[in-house]
C-alpha angles and dihedrals in degrees: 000000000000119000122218118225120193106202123210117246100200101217099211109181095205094167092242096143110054094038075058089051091048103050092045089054086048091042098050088040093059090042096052084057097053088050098052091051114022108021153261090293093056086043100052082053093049093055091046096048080055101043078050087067100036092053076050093058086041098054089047087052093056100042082050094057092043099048077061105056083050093050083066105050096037110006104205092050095077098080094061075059099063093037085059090055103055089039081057102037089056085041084052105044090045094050084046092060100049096044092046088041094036113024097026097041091217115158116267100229102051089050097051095039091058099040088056101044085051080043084060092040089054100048090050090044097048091040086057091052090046092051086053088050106053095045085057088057101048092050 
């Protein structure tokens, strides 16, 4: 006798993809004015600083999504989840600037100018996400 188990697929909508859809728009944007005044070098580290924010946003996603699953199966643990992600996020970001400064060779303003404007993008964005969400809760 086989039992049939239907398993629960918890639907999170984070916003990761339009805060994805936001800071590309604000990354390509600043490197294409790099590009315009100061050349195709400043513009590749503009769109790797960038890149740098939007892996970050990706990462989040997935440990979200994660932290959820686990939720289910031991509610309590989801939490050292979470504490993982940001302890990688900050390891990442480091290692991505000194690859991009050391290895790469980009130059280092560029790089920082378009990871925090995608950094602002992402905290409006995701503002705005919270704000939705927490009128959905109260109705």
């Amino acid at each position: 006798m086989t039992e049939n188990t239907v398993s629960k697929k918890i639907e999170i909508d984070t916003g990761a993809q339009r805060v994805l859809s936001v800071q590309a728009m604000l990354v390509s944007l600043v490197a294409w004015g790099f590009y315009a005044y100061q050349g195709i070098d400043e513009a590749q580290a503009a769109l790797y600083g960038g890149c740098i924010t939007m892996f970050n946003v990706w990462l989040t996603n997935r440990r979200v999504h994660a932290a959820a699953q686990i939720a289910e199966i031991a509610p309590g643990k989801e939490i050292n989840v979470l504490y993982v992600a940001a302890i990688q996020r900050f390891v990442f970001t480091i290692a991505f600037f000194i690859l991009g400064m050391w290895l790469l060779e980009l130059p280092p303003i560029p790089m920082l100018v378009t990871f925090a404007v995608a950094q602002v993008g992402y905290f409006f964005k995701g503002s705005n996400n919270l704000e939705k969400n927490l009128i959905k809760s109260r109705e």
